[in-house]
C-alpha positions in Angstrom: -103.1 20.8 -123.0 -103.8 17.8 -124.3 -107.8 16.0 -124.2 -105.8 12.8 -123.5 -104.6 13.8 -119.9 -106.8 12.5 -117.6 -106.9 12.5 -113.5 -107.0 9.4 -111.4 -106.8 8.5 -107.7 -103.3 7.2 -107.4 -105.4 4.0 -105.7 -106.0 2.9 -108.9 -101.9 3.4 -109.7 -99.9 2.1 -106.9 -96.7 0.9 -109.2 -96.8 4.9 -109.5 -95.4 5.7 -106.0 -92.0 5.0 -106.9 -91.8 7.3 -110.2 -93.9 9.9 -108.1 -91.5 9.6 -105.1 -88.7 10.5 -107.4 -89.9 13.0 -108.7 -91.2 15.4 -105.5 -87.9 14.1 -104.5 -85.6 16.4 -107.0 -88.3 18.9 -107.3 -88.6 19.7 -103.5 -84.8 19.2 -102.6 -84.0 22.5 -101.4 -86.9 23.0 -99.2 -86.2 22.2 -96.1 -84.5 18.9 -94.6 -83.7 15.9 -97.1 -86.1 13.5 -97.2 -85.0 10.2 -98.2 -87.1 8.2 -101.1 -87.7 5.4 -99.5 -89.6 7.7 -97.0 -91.5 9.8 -99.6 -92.9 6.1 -101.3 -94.0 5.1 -97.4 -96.3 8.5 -96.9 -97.4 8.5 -100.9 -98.3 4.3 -100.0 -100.2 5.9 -97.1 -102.5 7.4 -99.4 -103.9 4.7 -101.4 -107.4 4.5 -100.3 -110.4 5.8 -102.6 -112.1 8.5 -100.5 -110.1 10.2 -97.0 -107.3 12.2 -96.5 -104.6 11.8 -97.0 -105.0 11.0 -101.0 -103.5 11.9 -104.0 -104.1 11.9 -107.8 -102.3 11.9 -110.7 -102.9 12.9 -114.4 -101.7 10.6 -116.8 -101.2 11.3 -120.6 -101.9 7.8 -122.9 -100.4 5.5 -120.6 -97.6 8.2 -119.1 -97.3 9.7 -115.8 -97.0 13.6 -116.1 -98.5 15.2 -112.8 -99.9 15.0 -109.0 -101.7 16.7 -106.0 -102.1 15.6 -102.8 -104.6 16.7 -100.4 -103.0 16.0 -96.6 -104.3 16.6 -92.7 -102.3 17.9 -90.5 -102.3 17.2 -86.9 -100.5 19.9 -84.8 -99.9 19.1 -81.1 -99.7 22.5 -79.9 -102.8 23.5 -81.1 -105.0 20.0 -80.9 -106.4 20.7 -84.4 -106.3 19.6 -87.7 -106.3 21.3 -91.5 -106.6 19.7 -94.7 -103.6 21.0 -97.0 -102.9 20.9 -100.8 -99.3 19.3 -101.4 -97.4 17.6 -104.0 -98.5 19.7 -107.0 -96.4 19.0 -109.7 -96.2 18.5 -113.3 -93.2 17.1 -115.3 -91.4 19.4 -117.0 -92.4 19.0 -120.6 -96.1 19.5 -119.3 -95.6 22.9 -117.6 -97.1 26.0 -119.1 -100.4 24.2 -120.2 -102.6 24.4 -117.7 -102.2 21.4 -116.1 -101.1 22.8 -113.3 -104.0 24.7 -112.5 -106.5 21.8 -113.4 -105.1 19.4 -110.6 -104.9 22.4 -108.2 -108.7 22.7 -109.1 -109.3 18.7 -109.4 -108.2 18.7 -105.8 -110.4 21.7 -104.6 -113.1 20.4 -106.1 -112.6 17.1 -104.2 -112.1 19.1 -101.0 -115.4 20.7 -101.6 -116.7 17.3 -102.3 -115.6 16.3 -98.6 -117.1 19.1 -96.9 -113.7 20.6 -96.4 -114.3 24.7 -95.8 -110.5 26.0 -96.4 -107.4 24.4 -97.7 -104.0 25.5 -96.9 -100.7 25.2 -98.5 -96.9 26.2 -98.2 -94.9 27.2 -101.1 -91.4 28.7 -101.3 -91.6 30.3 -105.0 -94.9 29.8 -106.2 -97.0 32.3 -104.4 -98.5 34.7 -107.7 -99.2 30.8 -109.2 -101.4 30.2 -106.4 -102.4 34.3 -106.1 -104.2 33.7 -109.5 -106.0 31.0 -108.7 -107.6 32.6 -106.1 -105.8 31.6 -102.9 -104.8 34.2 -100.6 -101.3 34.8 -98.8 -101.5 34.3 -94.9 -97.8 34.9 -93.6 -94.6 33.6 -93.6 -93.4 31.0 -91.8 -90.5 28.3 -91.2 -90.7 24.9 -92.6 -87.5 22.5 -91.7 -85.5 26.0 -91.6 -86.6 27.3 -94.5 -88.9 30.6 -95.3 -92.3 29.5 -97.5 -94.9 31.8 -98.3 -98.5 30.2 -96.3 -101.7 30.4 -98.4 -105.2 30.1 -97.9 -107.9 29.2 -99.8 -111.8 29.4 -98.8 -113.8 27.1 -100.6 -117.2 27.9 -99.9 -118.0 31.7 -100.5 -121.1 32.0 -98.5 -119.0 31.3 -95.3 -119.2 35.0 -95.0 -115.5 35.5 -95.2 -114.5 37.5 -98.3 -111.1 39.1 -99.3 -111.1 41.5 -101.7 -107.4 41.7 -102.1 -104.2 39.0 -102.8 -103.6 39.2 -98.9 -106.7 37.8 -96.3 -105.7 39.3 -92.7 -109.1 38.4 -91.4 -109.5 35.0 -92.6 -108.1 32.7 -89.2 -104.4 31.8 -89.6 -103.5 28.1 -89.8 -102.0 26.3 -87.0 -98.5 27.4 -86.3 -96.4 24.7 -88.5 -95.3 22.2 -86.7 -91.5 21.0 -86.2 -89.3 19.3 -88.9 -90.2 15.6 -87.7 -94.3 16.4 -88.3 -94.2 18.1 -91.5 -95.5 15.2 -93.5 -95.4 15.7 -97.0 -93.9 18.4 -99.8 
């Protein structure tokens, strides 16, 4: 990977939401209900601020963008409570297999643990032995927008007592159930 790449809050970025937009668009478009672009810029414009959720960075390469993460609450009604989540990781395709990946997934841990966050969940449909070597942990299964994605969990600070000692946690607390298609906020 290269030294150039560095990670910025998209804040600094915002002529970025389009290109970004476009991109999680054709990357996530089997997952779930279509989302139209113009509605993936509005939530991606909802996260330019500097410090709370929801926020996203991006890594850019000399001038070029070439990845993103997102770290997102979730409100769910039936349960009155809200999680942080990790979303939108994604790297362009010439950029994959480098480890860029796996420094924005840590970028944004580290700037969950930065905001006192304890655990951070997230839903993938194919990525779940990415994630399993990074150290996050299955939870279940579940439906988003119709479709099965694998739930994970990750615990950021270890001396929370809770410790799994294998790739699946059964007794660290399940997320809120997901909530239906029209609250699922970002993928």
């Amino acid at each position: 990977m290269s030294d150039s790449i560095q990670i910025h809050n998209l804040n600094n970025f915002p002529d970025s939401v389009p290109s970004l937009a476009q991109w999680h668009q054709q990357e996530w478009r089997g997952v779930g209900r279509v989302v139209p672009v113009t509605r993936r810029i509005q939530r991606l414009r909802s996260h330019l601020h500097d410090n709370s959720l929801p926020n996203t960075w991006i890594a850019i390469d000399g001038g070029t963008l070439v990845g993103s993460v997102s770290l997102v609450d979730y409100v769910f009604q039936e349960a009155q409570d809200t999680s942080a989540w990790l979303a939108n990781l994604f790297v362009i395709p010439q950029y994959r297999h480098r480890g860029l990946g796996r420094r924005l997934l840590q970028f944004a841990q580290d700037q969950a643990n930065h905001s006192d966050l304890r655990r951070l969940f997230l839903f993938t449909p194919n990525r779940r032995y990415f994630y399993q070597q990074q150290g996050w942990y299955f939870s279940h299964q579940a439906r988003v927008q119709g479709d099965w994605v694998d739930v994970m969990v990750k615990q950021l600070n270890p001396d929370d007592g809770v410790q799994c000692q294998s790739r699946i946690c059964p007794h660290l607390p399940s997320p809120p159930p997901l909530s239906p298609p029209s609250q699922v906020h970002t993928r």
